[in-house]
PyMOL commands that place a pseudoatom at each C-alpha (Angstrom):
pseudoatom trace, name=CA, resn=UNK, resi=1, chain=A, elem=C, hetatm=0, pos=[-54.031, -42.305, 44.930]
pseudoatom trace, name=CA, resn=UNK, resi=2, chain=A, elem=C, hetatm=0, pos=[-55.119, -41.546, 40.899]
pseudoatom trace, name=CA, resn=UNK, resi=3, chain=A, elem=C, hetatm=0, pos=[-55.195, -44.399, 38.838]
pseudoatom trace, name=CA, resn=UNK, resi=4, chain=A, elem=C, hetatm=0, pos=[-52.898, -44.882, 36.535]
pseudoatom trace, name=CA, resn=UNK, resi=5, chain=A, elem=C, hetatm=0, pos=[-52.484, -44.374, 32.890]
pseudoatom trace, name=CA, resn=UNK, resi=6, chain=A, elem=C, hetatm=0, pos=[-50.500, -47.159, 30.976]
pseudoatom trace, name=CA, resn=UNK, resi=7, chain=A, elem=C, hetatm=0, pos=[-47.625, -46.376, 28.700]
pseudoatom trace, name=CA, resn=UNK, resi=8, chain=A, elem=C, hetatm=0, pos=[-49.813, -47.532, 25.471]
pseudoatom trace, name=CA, resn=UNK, resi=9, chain=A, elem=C, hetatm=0, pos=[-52.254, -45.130, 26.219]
pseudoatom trace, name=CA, resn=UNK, resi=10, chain=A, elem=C, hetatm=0, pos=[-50.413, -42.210, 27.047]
pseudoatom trace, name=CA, resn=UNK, resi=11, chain=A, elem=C, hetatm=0, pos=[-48.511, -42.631, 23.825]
pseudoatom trace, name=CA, resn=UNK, resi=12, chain=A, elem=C, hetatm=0, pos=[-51.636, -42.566, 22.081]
pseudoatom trace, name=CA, resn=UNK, resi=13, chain=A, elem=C, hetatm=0, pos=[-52.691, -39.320, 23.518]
pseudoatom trace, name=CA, resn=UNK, resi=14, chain=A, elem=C, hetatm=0, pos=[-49.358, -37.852, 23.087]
pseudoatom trace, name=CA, resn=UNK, resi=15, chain=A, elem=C, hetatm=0, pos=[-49.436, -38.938, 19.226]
pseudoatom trace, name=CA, resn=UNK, resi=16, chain=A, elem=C, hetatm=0, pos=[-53.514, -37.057, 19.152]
pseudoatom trace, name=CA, resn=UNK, resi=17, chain=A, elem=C, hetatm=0, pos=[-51.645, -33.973, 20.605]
pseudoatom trace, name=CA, resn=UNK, resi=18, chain=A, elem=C, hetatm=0, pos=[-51.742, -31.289, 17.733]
pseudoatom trace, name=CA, resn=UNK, resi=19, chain=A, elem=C, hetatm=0, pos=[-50.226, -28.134, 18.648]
pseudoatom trace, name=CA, resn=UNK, resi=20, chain=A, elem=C, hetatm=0, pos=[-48.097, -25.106, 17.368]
pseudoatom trace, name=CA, resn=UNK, resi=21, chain=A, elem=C, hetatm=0, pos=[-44.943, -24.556, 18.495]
pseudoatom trace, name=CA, resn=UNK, resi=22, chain=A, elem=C, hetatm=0, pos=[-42.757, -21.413, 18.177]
pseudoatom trace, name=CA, resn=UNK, resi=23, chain=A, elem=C, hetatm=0, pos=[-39.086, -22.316, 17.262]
pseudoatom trace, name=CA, resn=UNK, resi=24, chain=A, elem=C, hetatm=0, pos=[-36.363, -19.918, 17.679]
pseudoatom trace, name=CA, resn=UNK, resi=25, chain=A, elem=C, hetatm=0, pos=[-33.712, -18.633, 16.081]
pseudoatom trace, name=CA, resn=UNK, resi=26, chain=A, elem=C, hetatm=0, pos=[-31.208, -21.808, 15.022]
pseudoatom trace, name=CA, resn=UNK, resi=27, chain=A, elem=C, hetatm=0, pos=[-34.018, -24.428, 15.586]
pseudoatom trace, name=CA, resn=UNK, resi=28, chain=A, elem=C, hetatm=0, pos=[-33.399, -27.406, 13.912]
pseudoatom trace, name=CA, resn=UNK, resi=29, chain=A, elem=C, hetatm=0, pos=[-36.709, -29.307, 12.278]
pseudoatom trace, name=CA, resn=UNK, resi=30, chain=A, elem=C, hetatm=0, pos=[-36.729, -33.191, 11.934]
pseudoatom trace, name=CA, resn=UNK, resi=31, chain=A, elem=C, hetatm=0, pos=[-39.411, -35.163, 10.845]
pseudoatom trace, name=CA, resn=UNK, resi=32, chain=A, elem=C, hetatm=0, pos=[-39.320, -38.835, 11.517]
pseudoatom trace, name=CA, resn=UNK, resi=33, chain=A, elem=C, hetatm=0, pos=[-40.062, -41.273, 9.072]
pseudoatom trace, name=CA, resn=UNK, resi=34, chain=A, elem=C, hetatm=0, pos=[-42.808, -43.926, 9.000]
pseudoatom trace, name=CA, resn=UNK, resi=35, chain=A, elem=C, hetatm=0, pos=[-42.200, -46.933, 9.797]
pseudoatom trace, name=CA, resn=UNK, resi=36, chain=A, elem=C, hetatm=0, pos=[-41.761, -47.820, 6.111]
pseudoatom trace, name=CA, resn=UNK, resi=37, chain=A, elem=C, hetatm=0, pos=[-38.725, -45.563, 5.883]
pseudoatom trace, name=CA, resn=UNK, resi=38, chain=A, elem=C, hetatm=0, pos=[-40.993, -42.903, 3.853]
pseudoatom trace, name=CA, resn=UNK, resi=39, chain=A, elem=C, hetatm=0, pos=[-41.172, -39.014, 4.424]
pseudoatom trace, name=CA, resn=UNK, resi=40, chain=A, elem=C, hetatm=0, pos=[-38.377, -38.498, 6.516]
pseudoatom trace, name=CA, resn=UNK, resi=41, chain=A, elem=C, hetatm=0, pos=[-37.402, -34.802, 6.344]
pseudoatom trace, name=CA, resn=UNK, resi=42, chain=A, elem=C, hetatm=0, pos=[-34.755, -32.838, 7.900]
pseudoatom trace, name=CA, resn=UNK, resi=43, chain=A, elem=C, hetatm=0, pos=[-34.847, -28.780, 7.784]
pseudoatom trace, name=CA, resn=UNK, resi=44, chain=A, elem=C, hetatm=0, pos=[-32.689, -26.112, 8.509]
pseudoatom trace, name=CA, resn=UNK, resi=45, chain=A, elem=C, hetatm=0, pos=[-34.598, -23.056, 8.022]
pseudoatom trace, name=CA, resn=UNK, resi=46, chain=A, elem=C, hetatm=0, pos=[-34.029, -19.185, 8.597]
pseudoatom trace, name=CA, resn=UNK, resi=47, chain=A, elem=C, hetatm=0, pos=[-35.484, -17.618, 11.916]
pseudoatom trace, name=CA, resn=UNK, resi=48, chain=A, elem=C, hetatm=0, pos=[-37.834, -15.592, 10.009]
pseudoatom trace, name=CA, resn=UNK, resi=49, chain=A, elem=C, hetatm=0, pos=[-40.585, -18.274, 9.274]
pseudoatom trace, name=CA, resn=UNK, resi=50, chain=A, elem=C, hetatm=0, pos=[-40.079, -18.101, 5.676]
pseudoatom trace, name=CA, resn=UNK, resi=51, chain=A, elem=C, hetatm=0, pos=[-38.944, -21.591, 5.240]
pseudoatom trace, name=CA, resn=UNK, resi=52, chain=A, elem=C, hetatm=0, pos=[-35.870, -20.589, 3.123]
pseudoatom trace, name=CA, resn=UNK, resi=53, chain=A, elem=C, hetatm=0, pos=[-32.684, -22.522, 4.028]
pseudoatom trace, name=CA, resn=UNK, resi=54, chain=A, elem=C, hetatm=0, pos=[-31.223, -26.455, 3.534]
pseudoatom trace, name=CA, resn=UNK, resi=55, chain=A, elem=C, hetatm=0, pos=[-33.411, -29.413, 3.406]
pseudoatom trace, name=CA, resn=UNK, resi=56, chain=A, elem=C, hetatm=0, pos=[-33.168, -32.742, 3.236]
pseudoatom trace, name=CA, resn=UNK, resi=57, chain=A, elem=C, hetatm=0, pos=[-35.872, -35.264, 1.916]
pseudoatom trace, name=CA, resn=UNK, resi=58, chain=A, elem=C, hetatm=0, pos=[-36.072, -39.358, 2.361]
pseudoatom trace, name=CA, resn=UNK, resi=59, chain=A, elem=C, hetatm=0, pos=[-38.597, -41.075, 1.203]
pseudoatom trace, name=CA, resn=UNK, resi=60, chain=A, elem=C, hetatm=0, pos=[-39.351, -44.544, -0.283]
pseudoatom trace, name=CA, resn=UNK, resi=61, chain=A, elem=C, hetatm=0, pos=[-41.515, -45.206, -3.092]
pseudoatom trace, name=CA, resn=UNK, resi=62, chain=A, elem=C, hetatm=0, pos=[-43.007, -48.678, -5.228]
pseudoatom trace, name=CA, resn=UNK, resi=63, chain=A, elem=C, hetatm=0, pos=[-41.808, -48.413, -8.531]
pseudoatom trace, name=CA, resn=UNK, resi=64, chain=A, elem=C, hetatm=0, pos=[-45.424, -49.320, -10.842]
pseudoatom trace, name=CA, resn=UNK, resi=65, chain=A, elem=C, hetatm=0, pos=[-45.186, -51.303, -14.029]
pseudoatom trace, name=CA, resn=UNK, resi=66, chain=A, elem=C, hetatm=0, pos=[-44.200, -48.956, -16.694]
pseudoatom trace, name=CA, resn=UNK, resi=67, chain=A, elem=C, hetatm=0, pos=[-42.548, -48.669, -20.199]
pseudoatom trace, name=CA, resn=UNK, resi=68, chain=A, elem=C, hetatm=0, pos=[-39.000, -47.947, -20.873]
pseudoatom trace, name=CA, resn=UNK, resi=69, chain=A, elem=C, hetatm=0, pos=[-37.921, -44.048, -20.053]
pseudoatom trace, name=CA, resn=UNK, resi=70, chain=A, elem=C, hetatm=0, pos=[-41.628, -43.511, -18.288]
pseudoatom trace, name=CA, resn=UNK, resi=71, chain=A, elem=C, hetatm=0, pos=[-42.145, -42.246, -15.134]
pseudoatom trace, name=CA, resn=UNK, resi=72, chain=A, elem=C, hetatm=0, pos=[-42.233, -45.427, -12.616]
pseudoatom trace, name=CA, resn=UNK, resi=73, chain=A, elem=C, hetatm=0, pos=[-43.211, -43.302, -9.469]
pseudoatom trace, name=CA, resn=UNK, resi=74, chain=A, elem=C, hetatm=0, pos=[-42.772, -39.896, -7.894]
pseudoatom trace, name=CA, resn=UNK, resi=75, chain=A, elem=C, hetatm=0, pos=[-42.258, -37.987, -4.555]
pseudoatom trace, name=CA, resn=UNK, resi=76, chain=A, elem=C, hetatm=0, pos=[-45.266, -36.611, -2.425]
pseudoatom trace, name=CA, resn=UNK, resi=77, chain=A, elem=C, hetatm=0, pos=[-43.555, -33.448, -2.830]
pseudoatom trace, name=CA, resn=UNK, resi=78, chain=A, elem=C, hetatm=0, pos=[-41.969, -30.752, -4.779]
pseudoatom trace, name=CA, resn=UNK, resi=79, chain=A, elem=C, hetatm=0, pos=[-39.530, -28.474, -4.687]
pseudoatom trace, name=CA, resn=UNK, resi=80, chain=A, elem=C, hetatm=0, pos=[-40.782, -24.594, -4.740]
pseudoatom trace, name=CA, resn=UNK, resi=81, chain=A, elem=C, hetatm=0, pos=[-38.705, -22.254, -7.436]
pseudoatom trace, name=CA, resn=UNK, resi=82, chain=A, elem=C, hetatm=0, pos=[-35.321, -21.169, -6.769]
pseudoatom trace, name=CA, resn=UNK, resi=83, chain=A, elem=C, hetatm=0, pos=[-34.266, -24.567, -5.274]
pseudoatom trace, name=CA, resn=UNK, resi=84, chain=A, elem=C, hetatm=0, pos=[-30.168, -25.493, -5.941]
pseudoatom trace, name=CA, resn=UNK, resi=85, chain=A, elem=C, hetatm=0, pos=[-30.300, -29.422, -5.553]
pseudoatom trace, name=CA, resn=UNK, resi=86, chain=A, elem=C, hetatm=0, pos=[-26.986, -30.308, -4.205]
pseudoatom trace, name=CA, resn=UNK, resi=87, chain=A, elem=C, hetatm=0, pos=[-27.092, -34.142, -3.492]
pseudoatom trace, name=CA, resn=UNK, resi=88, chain=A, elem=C, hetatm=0, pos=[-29.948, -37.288, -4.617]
pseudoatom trace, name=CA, resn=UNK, resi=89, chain=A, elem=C, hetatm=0, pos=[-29.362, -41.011, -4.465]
pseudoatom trace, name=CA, resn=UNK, resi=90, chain=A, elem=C, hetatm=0, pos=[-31.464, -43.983, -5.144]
pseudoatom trace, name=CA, resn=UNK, resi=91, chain=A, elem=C, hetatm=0, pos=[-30.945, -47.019, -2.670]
pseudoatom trace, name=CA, resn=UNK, resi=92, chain=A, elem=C, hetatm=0, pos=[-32.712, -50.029, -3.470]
pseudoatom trace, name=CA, resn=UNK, resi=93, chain=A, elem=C, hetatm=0, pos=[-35.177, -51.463, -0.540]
pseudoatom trace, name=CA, resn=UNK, resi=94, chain=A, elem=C, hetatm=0, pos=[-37.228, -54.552, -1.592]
pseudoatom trace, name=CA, resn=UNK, resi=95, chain=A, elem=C, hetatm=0, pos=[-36.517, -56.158, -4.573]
pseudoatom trace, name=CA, resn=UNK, resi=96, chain=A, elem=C, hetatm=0, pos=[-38.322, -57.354, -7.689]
pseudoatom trace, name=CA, resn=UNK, resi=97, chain=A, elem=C, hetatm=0, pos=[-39.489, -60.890, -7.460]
pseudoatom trace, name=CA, resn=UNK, resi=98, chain=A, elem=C, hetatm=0, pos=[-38.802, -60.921, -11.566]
pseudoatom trace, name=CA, resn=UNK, resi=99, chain=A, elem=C, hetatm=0, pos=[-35.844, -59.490, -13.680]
pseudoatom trace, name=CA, resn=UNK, resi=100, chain=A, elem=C, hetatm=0, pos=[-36.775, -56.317, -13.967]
pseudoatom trace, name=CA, resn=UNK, resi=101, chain=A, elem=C, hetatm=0, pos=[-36.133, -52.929, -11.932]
pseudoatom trace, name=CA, resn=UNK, resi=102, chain=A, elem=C, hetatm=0, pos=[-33.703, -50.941, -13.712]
pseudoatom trace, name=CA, resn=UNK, resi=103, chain=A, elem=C, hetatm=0, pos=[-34.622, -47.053, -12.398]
pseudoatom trace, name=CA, resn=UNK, resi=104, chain=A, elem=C, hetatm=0, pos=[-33.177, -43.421, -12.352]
pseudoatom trace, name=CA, resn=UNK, resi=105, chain=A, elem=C, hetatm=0, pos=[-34.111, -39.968, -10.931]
pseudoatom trace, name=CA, resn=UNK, resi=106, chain=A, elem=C, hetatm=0, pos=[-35.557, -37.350, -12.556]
pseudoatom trace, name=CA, resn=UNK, resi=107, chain=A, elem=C, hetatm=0, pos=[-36.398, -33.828, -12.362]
pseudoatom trace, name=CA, resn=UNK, resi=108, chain=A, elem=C, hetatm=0, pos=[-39.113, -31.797, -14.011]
pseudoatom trace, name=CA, resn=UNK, resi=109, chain=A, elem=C, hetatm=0, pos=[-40.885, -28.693, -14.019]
pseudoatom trace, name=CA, resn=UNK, resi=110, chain=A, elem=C, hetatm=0, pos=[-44.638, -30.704, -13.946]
pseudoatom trace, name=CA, resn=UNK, resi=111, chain=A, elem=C, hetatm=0, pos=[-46.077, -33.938, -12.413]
pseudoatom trace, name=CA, resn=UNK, resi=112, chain=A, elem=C, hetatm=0, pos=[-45.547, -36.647, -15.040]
pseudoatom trace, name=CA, resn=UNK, resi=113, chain=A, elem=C, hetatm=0, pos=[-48.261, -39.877, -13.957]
pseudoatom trace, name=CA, resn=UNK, resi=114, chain=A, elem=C, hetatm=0, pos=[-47.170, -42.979, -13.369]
pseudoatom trace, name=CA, resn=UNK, resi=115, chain=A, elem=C, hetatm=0, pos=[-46.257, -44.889, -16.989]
pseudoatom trace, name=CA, resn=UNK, resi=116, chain=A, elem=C, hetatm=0, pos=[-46.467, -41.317, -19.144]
pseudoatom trace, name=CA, resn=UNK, resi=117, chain=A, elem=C, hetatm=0, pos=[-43.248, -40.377, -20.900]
pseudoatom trace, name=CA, resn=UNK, resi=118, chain=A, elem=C, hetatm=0, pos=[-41.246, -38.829, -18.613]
pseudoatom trace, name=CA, resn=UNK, resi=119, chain=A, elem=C, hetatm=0, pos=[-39.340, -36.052, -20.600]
pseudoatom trace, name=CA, resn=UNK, resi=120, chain=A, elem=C, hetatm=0, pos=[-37.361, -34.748, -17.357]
pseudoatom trace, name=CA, resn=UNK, resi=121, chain=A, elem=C, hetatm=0, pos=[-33.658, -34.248, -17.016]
pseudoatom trace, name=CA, resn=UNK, resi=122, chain=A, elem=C, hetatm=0, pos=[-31.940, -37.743, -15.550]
pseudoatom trace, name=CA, resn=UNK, resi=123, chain=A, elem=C, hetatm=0, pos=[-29.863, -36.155, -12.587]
pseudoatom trace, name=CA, resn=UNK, resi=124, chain=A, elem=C, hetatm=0, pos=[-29.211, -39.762, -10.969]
pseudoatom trace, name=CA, resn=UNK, resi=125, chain=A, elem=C, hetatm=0, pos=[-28.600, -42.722, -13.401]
pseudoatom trace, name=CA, resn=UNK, resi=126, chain=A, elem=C, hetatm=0, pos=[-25.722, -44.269, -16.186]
pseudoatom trace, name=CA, resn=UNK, resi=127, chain=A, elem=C, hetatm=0, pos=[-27.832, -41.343, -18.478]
pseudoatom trace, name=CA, resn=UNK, resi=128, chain=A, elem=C, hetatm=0, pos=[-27.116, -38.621, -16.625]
pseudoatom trace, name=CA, resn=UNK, resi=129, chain=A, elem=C, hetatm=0, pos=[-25.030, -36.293, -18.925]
pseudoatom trace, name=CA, resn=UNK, resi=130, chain=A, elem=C, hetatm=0, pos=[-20.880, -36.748, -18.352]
pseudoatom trace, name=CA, resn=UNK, resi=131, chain=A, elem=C, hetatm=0, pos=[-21.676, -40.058, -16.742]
pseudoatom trace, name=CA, resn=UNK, resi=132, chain=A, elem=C, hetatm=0, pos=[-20.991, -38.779, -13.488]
pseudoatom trace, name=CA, resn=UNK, resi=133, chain=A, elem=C, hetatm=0, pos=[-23.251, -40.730, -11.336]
pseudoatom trace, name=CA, resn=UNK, resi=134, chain=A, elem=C, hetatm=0, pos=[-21.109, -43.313, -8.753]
pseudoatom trace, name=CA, resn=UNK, resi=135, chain=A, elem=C, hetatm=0, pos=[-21.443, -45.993, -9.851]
pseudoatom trace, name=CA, resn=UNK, resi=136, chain=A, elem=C, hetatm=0, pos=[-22.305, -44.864, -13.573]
pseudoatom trace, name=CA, resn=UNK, resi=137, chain=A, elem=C, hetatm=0, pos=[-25.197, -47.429, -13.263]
pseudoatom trace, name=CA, resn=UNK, resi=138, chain=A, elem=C, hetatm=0, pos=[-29.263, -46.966, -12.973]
pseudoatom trace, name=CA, resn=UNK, resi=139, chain=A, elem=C, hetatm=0, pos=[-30.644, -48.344, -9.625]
pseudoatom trace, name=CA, resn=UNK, resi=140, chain=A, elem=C, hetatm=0, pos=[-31.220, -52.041, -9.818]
pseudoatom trace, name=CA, resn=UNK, resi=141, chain=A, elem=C, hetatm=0, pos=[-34.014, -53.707, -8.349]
pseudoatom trace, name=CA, resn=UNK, resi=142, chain=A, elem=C, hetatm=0, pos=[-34.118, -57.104, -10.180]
pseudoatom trace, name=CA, resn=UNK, resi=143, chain=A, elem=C, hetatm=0, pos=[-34.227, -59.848, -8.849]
pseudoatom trace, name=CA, resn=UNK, resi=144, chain=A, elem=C, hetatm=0, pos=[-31.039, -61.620, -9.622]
pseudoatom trace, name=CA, resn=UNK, resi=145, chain=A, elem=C, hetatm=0, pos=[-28.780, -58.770, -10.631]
pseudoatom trace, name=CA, resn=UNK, resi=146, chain=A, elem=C, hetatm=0, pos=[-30.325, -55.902, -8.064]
pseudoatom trace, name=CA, resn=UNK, resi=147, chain=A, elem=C, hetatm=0, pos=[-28.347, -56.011, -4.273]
pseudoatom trace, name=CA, resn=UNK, resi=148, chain=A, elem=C, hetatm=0, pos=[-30.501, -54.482, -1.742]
pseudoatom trace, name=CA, resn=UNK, resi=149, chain=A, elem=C, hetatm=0, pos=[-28.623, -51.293, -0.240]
pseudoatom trace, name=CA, resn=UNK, resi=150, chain=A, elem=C, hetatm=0, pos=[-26.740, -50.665, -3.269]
pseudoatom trace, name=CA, resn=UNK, resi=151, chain=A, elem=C, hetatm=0, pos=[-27.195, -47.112, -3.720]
pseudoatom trace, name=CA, resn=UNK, resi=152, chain=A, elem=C, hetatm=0, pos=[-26.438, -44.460, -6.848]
pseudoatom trace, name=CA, resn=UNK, resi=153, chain=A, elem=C, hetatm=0, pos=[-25.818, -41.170, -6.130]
pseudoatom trace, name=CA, resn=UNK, resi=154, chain=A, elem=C, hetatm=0, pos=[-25.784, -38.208, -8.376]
pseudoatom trace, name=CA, resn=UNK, resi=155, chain=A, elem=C, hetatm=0, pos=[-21.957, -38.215, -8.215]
pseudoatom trace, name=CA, resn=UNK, resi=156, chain=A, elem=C, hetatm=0, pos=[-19.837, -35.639, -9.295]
pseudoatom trace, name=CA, resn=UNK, resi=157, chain=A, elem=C, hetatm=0, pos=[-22.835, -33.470, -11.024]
pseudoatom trace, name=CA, resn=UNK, resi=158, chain=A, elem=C, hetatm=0, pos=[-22.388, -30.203, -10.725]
pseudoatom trace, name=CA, resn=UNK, resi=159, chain=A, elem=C, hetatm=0, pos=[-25.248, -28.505, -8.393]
pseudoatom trace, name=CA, resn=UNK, resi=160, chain=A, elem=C, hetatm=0, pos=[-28.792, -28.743, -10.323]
pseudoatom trace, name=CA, resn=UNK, resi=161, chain=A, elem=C, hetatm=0, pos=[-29.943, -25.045, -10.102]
pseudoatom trace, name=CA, resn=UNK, resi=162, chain=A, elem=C, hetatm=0, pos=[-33.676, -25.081, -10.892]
pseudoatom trace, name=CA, resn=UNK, resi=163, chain=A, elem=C, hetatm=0, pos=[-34.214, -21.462, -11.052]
pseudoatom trace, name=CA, resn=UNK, resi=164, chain=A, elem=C, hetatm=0, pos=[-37.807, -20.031, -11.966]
pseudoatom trace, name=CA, resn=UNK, resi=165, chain=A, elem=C, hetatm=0, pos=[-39.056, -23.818, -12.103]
pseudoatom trace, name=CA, resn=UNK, resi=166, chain=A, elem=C, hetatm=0, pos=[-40.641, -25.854, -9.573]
pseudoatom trace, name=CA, resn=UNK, resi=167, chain=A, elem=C, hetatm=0, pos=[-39.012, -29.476, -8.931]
pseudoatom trace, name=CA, resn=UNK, resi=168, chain=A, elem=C, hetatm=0, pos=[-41.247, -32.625, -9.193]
pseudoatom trace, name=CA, resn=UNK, resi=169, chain=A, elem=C, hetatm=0, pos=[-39.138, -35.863, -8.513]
pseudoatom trace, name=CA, resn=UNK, resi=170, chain=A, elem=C, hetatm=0, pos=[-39.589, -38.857, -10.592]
pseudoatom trace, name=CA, resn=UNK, resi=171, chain=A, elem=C, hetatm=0, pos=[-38.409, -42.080, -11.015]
pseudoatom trace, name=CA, resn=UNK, resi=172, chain=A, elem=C, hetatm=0, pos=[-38.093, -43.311, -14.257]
pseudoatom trace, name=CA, resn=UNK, resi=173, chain=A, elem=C, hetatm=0, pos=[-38.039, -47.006, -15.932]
pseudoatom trace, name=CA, resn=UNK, resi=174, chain=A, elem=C, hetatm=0, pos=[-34.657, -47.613, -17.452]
pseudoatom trace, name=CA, resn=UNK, resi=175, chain=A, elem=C, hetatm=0, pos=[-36.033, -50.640, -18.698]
pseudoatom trace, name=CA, resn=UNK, resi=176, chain=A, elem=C, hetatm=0, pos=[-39.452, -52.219, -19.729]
pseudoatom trace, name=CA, resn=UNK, resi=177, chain=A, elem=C, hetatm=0, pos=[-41.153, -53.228, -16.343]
pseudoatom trace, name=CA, resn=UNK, resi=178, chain=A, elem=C, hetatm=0, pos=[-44.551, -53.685, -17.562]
pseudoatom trace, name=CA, resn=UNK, resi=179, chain=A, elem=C, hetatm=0, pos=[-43.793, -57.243, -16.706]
pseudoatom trace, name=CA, resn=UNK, resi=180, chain=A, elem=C, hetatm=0, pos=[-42.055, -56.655, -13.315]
pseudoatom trace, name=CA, resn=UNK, resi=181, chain=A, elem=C, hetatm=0, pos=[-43.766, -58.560, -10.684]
pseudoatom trace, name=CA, resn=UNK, resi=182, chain=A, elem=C, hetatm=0, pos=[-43.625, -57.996, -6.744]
pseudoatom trace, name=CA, resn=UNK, resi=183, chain=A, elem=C, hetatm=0, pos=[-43.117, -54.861, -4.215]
pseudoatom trace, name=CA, resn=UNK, resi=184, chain=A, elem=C, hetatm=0, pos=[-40.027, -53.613, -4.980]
pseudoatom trace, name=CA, resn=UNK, resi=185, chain=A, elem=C, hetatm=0, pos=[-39.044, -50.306, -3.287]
pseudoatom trace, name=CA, resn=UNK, resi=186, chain=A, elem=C, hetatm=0, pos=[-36.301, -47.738, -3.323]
pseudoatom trace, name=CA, resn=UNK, resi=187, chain=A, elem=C, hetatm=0, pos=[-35.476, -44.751, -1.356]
pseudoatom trace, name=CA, resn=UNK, resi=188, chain=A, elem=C, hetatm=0, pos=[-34.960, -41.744, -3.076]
pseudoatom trace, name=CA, resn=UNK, resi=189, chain=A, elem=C, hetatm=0, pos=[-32.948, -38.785, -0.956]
pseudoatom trace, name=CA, resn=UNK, resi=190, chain=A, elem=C, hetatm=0, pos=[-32.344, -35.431, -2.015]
pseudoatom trace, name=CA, resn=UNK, resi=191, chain=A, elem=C, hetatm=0, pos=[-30.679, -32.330, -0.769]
pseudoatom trace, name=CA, resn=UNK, resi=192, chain=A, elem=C, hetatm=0, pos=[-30.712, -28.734, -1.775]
pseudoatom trace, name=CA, resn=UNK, resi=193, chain=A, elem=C, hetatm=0, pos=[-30.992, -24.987, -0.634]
pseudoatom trace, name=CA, resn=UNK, resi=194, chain=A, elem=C, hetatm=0, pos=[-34.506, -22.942, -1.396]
pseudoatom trace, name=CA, resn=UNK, resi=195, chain=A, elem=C, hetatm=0, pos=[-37.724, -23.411, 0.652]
pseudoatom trace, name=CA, resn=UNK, resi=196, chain=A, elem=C, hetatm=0, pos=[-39.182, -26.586, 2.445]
pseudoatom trace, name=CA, resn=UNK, resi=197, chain=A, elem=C, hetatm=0, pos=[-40.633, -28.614, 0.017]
pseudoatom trace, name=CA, resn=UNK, resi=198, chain=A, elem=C, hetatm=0, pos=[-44.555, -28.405, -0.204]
pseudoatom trace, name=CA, resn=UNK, resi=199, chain=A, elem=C, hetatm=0, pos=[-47.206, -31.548, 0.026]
pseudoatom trace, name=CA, resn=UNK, resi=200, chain=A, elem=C, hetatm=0, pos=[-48.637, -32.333, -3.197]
for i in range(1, 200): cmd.bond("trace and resi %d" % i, "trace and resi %d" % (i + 1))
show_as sticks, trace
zoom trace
């Protein structure tokens, strides 16, 4: 009889494995998420390979220091042109360990770095034009007032239709957190019809 291989280290092959696989028509892509909750991804694509169809995107990012209405963070990806962004949300993670962590979602046609005036268009937060986010609020991650799972969604906004731009995500300071202290996290999700998103 063979010896035998141990579950540990089959996984570990298993995970080394790198192939190509041809899906077919109606093939439904999911990407699981880290163990940190980041990246998840979920895909329905046309047959064709193009990548044009509905996506979904999860992924959780540390807020850094930054000044009021600067970018705090942003997503390891973007949205390609033509992308119709039909649902976001913020969820709050890991708190603050100070009194700080006010945050909101933005869009933009460039990547803004981290504690650079963010100059998007707010399309999850209390600013976001008709104050139809639910709750009207910006994402809290103090320490006191923030309550972890308490999410903000982009409400009752009417679809964000990006056209000719591309989509970087960011999330923005609502408040001054160059003083914020800790590893606070929050998830950021976001829907919409176009092509997969691309790596940056």
């Amino acid at each position: 009889m063979g010896k035998r291989m141990g579950l540990a280290r089959f996984e570990a092959l298993l995970e080394n494995q790198k192939r190509e696989l041809a899906f077919g028509q109606g093939t439904k892509l999911v990407q699981i998420a880290g163990t940190d909750g980041s990246g998840a991804q979920q895909s329905f694509s046309s047959a064709a390979g193009t990548g044009y169809g509905i996506h979904e995107y999860y992924e959780v990012v540390t807020p850094a220091t930054a000044d009021d209405n600067d970018v705090a963070a942003s997503l390891s990806v973007y949205l390609p042109a033509q992308a119709i962004i039909t649902e976001a949300a913020l969820i709050p993670v890991e708190l603050a360990t100070s009194n700080h962590g006010l945050l909101a979602l933005e869009v933009h046609s460039a990547a803004v770095a981290d504690d650079a005036a963010s100059a998007g268009t707010e399309i999850v937060g209390e600013d976001v034009s008709g104050n139809v986010s639910v709750p009207d609020n910006d994402c809290d991650l103090d320490a006191t007032a923030g309550v972890l799972g308490k999410g903000i969604t982009m409400g009752t906004l009417a679809y964000v239709e990006r056209g000719a731009d591309v989509t970087y995500l960011h999330v923005t300071a609502k408040e001054d957190l160059s003083s914020m202290t800790g590893t606070p996290k929050v998830g950021v999700y976001i829907k919409w019809l176009g092509q997969a998103p691309v790596v940056i």
